[in-house]
LOSEMI-185591 format. One line per field, with one value per residue: x, y, z of N, C-alpha, C, O in turn; residue in three letters. Coordinates in pm, 1 decimal, decimal comma. Last residue first. Layout:
residues N
n.c1 [X;...]
n.c2 [Y;...]
n.c3 [Z;...]
ca.c1 [X;...]
ca.c2 [Y;...]
ca.c3 [Z;...]
c.c1 [X;...]
c.c2 [Y;...]
c.c3 [Z;...]
o.c1 [X;...]
o.c2 [Y;...]
o.c3 [Z;...]
resn [ALA;...]
***
This chain:
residues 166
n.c1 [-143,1;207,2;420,9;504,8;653,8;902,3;929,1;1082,4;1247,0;1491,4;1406,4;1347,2;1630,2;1670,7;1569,3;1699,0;1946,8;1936,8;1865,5;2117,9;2299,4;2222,1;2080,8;1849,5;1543,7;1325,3;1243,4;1152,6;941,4;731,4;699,8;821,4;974,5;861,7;580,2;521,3;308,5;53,8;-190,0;-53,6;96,5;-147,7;-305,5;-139,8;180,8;462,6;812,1;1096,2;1230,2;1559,9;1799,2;1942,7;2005,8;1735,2;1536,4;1706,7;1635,7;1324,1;1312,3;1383,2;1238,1;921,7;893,3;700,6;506,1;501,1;389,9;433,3;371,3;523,9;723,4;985,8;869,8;874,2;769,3;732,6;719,0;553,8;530,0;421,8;450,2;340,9;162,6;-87,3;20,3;11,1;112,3;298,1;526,3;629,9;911,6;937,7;1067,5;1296,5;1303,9;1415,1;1614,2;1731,9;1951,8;1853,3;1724,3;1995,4;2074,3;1937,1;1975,0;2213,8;2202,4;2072,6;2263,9;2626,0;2877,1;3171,2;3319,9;3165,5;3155,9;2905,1;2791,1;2588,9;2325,0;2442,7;2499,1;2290,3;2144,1;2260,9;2214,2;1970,2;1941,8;2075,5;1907,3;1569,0;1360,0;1110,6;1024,0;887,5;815,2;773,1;633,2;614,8;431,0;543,5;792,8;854,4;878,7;1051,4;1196,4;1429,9;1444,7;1604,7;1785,4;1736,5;1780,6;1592,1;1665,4;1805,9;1789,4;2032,9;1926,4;1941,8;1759,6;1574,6;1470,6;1196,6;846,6;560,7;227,6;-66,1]
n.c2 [-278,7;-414,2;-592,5;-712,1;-533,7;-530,8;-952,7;-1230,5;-1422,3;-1399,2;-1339,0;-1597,1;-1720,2;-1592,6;-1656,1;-1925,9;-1892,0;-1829,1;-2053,3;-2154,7;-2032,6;-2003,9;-2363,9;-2574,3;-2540,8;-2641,8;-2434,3;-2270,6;-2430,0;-2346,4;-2076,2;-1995,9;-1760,7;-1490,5;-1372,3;-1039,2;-786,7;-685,2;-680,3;-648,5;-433,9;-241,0;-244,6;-152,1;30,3;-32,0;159,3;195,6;420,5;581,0;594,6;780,3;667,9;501,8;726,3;809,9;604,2;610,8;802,0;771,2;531,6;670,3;1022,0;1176,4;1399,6;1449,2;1529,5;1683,0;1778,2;1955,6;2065,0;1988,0;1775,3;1501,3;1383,0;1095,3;1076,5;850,8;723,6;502,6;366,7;340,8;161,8;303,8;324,7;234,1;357,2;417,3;375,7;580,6;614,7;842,5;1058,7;1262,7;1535,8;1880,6;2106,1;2174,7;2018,1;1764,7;1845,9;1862,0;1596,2;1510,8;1631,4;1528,2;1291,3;1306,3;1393,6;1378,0;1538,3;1471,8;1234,4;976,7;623,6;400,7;218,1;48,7;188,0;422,3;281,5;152,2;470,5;527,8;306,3;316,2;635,1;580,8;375,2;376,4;49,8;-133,9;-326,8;-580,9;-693,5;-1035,5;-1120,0;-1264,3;-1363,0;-1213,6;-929,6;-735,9;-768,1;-626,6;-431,8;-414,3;-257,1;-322,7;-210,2;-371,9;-598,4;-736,8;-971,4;-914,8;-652,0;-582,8;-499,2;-449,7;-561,9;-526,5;-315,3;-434,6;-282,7;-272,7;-212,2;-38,2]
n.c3 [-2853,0;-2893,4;-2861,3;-3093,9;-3249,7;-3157,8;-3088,9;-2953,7;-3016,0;-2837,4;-2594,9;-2559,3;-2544,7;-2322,4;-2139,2;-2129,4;-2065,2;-1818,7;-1685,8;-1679,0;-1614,0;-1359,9;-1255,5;-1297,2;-1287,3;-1139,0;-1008,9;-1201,0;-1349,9;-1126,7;-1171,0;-1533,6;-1647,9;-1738,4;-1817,1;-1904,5;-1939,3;-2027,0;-1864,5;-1598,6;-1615,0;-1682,9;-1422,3;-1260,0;-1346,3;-1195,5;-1031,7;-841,1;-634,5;-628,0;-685,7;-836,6;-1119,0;-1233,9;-1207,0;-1509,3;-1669,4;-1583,3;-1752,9;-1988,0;-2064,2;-2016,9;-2023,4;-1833,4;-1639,2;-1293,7;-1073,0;-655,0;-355,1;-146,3;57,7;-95,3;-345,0;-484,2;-781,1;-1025,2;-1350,0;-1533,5;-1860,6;-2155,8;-2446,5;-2792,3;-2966,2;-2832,9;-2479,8;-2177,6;-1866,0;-1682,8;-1445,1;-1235,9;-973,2;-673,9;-561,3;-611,2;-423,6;-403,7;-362,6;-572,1;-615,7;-680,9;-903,9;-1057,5;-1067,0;-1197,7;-1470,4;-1518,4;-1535,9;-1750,3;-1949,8;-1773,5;-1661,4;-1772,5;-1765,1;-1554,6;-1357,3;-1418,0;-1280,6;-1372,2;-1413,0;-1551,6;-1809,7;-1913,7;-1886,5;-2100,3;-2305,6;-2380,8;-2458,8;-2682,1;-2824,0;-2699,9;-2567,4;-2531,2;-2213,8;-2075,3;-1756,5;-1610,1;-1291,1;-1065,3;-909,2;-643,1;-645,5;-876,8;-1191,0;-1362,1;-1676,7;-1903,8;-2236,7;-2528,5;-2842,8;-3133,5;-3322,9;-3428,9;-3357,6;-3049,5;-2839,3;-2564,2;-2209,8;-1885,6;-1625,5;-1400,3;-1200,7;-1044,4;-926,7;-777,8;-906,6;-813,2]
ca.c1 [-228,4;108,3;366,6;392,6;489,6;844,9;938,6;1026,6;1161,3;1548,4;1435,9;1235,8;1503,5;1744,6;1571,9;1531,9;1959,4;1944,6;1802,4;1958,9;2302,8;2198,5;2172,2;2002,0;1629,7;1374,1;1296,4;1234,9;1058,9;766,6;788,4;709,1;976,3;983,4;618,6;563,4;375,9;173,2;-173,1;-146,3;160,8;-59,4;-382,6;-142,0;25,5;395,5;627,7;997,2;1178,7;1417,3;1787,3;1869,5;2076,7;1883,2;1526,5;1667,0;1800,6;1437,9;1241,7;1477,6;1358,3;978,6;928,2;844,8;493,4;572,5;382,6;441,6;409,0;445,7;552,1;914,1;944,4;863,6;829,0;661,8;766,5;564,7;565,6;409,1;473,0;421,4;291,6;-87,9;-138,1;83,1;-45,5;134,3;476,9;565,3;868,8;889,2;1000,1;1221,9;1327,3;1319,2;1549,6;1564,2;1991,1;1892,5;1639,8;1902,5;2172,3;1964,2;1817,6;2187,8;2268,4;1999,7;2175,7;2484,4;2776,3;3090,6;3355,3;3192,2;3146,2;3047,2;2820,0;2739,9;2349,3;2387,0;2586,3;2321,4;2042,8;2230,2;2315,8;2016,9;1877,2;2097,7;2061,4;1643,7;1433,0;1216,7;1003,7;1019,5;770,2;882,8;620,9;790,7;436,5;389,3;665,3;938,0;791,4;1061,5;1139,4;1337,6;1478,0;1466,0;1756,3;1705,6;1900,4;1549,7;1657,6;1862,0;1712,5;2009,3;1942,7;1895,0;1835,4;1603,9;1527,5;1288,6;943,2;614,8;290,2;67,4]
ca.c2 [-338,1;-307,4;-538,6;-792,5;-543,3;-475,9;-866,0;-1119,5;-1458,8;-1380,1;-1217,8;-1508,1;-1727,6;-1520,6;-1541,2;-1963,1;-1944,7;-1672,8;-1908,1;-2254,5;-2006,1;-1913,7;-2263,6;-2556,5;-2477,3;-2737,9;-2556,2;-2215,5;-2439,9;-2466,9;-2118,5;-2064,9;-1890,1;-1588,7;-1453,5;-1175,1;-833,9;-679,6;-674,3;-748,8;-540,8;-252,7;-318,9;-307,1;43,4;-38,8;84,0;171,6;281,0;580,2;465,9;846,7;735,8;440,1;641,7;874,9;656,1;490,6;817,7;896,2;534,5;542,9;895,7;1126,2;1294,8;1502,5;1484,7;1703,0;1615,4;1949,2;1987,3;2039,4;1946,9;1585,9;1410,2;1170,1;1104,9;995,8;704,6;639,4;342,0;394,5;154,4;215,4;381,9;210,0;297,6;453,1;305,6;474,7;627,9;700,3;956,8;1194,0;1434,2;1830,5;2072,5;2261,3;2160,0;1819,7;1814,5;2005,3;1741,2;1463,0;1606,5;1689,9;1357,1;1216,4;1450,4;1348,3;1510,1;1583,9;1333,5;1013,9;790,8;423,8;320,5;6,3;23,6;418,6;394,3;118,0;356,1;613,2;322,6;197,6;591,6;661,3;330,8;382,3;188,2;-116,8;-219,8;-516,3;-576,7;-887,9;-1140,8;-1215,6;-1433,3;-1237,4;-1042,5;-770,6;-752,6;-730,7;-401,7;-497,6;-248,2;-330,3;-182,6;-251,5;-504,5;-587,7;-991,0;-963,3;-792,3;-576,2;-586,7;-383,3;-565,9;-639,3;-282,4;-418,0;-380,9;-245,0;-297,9;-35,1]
ca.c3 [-2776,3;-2879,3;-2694,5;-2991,0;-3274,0;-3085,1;-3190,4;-2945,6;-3087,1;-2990,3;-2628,5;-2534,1;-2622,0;-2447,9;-2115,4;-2122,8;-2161,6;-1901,6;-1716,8;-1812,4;-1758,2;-1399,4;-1280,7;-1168,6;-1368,8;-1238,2;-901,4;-1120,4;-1405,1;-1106,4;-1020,8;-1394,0;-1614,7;-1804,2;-1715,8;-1936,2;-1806,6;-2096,3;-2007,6;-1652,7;-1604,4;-1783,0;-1578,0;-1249,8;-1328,5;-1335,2;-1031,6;-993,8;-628,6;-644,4;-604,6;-741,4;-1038,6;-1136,6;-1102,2;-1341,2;-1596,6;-1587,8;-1609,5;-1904,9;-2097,2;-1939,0;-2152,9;-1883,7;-1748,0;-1431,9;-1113,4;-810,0;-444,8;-250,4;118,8;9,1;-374,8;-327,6;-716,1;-917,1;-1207,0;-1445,4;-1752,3;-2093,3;-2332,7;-2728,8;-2923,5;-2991,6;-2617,9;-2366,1;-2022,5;-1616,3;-1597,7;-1222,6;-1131,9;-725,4;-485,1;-673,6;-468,8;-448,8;-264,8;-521,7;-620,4;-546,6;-866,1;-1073,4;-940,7;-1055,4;-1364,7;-1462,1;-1389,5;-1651,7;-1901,7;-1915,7;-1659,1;-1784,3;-1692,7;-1674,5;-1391,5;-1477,3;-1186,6;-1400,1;-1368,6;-1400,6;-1744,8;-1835,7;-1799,8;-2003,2;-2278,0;-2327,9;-2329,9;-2619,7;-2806,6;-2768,8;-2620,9;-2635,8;-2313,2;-2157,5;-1872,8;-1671,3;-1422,1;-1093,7;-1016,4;-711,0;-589,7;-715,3;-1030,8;-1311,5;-1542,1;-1830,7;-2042,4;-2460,6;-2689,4;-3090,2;-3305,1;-3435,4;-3439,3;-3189,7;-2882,7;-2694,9;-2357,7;-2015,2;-1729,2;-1412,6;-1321,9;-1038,6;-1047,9;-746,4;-891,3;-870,2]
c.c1 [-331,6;-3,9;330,1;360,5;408,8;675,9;854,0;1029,5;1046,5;1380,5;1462,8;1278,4;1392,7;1651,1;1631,1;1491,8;1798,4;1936,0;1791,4;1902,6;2172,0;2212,0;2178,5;2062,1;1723,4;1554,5;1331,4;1326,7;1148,1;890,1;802,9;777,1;915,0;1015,6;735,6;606,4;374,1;280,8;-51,5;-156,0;23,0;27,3;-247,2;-194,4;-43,9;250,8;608,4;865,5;1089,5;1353,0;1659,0;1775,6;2039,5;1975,3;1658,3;1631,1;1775,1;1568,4;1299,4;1396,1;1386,5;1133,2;955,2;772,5;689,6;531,8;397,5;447,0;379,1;440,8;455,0;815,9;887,3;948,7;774,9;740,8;767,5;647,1;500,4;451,9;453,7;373,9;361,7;36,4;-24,5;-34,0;85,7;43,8;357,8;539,1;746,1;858,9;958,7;1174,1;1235,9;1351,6;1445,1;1537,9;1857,5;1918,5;1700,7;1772,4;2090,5;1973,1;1843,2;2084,9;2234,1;2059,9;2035,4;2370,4;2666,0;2936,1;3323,9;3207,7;3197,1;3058,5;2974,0;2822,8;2498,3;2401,3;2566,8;2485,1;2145,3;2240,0;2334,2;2122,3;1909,0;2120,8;2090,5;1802,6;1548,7;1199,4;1133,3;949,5;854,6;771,7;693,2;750,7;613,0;470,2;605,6;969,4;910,2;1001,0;1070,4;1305,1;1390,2;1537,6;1628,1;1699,9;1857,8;1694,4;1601,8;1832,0;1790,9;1887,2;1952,2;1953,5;1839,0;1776,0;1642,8;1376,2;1078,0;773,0;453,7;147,6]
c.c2 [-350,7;-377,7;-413,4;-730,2;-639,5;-483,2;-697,3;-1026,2;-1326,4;-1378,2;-1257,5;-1370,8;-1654,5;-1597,6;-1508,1;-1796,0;-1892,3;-1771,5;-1830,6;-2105,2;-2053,0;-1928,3;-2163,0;-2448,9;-2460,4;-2661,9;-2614,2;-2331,8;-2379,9;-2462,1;-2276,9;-2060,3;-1876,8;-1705,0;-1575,0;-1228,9;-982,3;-774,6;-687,5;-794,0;-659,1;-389,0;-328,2;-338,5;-137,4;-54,3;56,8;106,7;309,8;494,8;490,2;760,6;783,6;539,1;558,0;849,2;736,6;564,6;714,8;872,4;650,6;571,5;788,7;1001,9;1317,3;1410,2;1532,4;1574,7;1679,7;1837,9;1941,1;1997,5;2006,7;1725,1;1495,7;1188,8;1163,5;1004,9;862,8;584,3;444,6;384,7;196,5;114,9;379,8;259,1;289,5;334,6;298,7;460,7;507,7;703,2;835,1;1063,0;1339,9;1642,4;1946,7;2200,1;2215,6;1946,1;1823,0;1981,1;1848,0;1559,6;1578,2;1716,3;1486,8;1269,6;1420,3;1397,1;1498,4;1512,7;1479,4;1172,2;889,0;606,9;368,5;73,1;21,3;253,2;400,5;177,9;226,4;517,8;459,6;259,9;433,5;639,2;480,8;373,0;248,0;63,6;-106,3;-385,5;-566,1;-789,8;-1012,6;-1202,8;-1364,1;-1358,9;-1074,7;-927,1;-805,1;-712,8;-550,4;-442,0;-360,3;-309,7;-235,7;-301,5;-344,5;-505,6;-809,5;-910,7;-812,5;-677,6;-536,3;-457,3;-471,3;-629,6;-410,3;-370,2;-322,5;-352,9;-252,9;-153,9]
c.c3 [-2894,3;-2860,5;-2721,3;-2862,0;-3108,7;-3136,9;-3113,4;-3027,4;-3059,0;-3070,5;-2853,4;-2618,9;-2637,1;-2586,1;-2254,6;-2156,9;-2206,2;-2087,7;-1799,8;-1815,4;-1807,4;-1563,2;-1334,2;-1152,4;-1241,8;-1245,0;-1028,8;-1032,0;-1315,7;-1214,0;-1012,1;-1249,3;-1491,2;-1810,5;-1753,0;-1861,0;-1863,5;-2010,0;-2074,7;-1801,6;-1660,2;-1753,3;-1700,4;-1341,3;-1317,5;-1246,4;-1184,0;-994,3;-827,6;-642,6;-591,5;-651,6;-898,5;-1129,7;-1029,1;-1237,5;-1499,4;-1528,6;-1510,2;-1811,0;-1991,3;-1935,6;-2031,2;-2004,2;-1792,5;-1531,9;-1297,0;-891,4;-576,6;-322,4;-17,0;36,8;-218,0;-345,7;-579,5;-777,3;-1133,9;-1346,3;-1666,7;-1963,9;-2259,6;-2536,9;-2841,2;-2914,2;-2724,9;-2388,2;-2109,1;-1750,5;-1594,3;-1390,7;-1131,6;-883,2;-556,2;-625,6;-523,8;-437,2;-277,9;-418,0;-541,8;-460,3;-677,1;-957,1;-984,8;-986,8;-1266,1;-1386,2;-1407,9;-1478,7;-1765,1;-1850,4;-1753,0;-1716,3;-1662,1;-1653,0;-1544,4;-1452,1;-1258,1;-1291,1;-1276,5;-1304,9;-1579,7;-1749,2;-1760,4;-1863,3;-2160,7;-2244,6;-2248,3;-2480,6;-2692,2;-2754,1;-2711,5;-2650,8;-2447,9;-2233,0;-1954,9;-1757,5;-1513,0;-1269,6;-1116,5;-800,6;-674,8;-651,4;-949,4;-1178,3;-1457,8;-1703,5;-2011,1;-2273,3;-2695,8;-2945,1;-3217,9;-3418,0;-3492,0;-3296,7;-3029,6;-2788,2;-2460,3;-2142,2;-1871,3;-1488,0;-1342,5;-1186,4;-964,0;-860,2;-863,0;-819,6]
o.c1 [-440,8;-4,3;363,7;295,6;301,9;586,4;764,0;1144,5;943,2;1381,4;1455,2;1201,4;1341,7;1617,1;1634,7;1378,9;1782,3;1922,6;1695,4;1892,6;2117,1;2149,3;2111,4;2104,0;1711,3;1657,9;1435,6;1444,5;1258,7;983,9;865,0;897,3;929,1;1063,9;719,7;691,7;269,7;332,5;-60,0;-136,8;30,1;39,2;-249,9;-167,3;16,0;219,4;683,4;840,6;1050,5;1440,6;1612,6;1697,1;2135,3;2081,0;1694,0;1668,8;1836,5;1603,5;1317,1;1408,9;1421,2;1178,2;1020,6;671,4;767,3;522,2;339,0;498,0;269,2;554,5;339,6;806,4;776,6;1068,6;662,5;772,8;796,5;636,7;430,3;438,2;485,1;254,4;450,5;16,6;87,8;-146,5;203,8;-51,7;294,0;535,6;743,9;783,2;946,7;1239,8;1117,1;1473,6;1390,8;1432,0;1875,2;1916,3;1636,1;1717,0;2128,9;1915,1;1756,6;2076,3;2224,3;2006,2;1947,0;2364,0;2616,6;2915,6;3377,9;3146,6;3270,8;2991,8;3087,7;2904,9;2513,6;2452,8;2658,4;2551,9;2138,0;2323,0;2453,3;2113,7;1892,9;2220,3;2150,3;1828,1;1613,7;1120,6;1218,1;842,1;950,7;665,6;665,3;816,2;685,7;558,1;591,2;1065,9;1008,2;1052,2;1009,2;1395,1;1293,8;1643,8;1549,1;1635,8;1919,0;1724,9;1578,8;1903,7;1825,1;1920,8;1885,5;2076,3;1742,7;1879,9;1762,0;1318,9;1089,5;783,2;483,9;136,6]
o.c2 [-404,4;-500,4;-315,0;-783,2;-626,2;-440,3;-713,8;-994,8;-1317,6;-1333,6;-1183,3;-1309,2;-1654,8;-1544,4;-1390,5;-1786,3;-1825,4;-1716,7;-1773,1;-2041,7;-2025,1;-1852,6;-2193,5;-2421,8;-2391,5;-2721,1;-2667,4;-2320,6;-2430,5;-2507,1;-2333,8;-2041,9;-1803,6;-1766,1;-1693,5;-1166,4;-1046,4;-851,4;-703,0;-906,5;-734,9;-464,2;-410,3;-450,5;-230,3;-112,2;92,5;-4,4;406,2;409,2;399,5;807,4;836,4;476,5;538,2;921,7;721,7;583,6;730,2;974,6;600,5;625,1;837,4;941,3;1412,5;1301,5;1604,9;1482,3;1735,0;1803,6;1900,3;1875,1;2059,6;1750,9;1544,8;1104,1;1283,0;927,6;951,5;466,7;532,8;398,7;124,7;24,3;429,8;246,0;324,1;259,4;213,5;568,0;399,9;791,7;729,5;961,8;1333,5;1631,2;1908,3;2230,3;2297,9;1977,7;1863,5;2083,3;1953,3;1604,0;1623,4;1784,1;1560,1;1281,2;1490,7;1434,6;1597,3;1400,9;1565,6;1236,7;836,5;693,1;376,0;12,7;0,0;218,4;386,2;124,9;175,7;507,4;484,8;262,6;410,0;628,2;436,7;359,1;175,8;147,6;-23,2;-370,9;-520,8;-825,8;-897,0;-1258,1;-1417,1;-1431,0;-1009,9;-998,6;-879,1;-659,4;-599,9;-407,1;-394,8;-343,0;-227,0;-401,4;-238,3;-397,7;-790,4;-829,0;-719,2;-795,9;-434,3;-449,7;-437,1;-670,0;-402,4;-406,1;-234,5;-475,4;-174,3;-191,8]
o.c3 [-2875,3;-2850,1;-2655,4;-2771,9;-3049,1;-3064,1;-3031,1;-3058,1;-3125,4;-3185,2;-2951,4;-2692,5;-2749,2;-2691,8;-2290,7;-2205,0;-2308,2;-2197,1;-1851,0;-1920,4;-1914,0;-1637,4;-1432,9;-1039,9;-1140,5;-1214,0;-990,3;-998,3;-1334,3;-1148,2;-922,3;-1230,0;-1393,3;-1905,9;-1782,3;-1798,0;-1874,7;-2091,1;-2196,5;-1847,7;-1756,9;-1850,0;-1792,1;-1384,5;-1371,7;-1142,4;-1274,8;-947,6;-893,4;-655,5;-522,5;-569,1;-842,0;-1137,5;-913,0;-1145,5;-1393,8;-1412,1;-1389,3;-1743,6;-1884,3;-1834,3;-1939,0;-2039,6;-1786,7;-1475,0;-1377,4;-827,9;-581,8;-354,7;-4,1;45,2;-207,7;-356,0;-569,5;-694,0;-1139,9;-1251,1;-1715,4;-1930,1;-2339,4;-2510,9;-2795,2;-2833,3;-2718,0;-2340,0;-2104,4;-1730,7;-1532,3;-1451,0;-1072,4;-923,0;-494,2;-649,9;-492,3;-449,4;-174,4;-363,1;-452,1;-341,4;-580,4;-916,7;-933,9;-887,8;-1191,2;-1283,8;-1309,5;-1368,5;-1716,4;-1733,3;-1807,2;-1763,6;-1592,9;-1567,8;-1627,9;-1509,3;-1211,5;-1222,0;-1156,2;-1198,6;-1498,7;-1660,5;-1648,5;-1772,9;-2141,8;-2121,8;-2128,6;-2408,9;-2594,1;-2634,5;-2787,0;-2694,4;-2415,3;-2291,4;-1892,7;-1808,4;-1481,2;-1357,9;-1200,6;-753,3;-778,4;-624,4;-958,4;-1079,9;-1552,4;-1627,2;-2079,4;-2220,6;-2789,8;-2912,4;-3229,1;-3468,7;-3611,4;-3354,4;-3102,3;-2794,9;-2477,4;-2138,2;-1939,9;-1435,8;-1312,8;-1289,2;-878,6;-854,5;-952,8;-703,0]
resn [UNK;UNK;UNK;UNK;UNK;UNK;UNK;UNK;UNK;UNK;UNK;UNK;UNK;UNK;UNK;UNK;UNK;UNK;UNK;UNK;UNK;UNK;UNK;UNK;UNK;UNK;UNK;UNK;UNK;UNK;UNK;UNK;UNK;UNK;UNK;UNK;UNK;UNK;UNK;UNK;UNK;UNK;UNK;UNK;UNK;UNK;UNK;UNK;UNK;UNK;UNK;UNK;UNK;UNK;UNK;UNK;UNK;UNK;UNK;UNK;UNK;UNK;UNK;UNK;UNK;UNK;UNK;UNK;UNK;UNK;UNK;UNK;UNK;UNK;UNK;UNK;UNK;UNK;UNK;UNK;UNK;UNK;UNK;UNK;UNK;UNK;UNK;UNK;UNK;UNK;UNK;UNK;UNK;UNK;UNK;UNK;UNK;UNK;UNK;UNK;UNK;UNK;UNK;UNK;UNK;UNK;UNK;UNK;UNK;UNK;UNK;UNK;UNK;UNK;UNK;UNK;UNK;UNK;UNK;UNK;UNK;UNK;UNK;UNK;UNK;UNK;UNK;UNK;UNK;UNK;UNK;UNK;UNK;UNK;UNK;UNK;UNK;UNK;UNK;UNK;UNK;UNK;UNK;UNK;UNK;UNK;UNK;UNK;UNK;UNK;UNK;UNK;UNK;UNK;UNK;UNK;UNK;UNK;UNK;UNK;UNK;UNK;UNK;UNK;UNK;UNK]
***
């Protein structure tokens, strides 16, 4: 397992559909995107943001249902894609018990960023899927955060969700 960061969450253009970025730690710093839905963008970046809200959504209920038992959520990991679709688990400490839940990525996501959980991707899936935004040699080229995000939005305008089935 490869150990990611929850880089960003985006709109892509030309689909007009949510993608999350997940972002090795280490290594080659290579991204996963994966395209969700407006719900779950917007959950995920609710948590980012640390916008409170005055009923609890459903990502906090999992929180506070999961504190309520005593239970925590130790780690999300991004297990396969099969055709299109993305699979996750979360894998929790219930007392002396490690449990393992299948999730959608998207709600395993908003649940990791409420509950500072760490994020993984399986290593054949980053391999297989895992985009490398910019080299470590364009890293010493690139002065500033806009060439970046400039180099980061190209990627995002010419990405389509057909290119990250298998």
């Amino acid at each position: 397992m490869v150990e990611v960061q929850l880089a960003a969450v985006r709109v892509d253009l030309q689909s007009n559909t949510p993608v999350v970025l997940l972002q090795e730690l280490h290594g080659t710093r290579r991204t996963l995107p994966i395209f969700i839905g407006p719900p779950e963008a917007t959950a995920i970046a609710f948590a980012i943001q640390g916008v409170e809200v005055k009923r609890p959504m459903t990502h906090d209920l999992m929180r506070d249902i999961l504190t309520a038992l005593g239970a925590r959520l130790e780690q999300v990991v991004i297990t396969e894609l099969v055709a299109t679709t993305y699979h996750a688990e979360l894998r929790l400490l219930a007392g002396d018990r490690r449990l393992t839940v299948e999730s959608r990525p998207s709600d395993a996501i908003a649940l990791a960023a409420r509950t500072g959980s760490p994020l993984y991707v399986a290593d054949d899936l980053l391999d297989a899927e895992g985009v490398v935004l910019v080299t470590e040699e364009d890293e010493e080229e690139v002065a500033n955060p806009e060439e970046l995000l400039g180099e980061f939005q190209r990627f995002l305008d010419e990405v389509k969700p057909e290119d990250f089935s298998s």
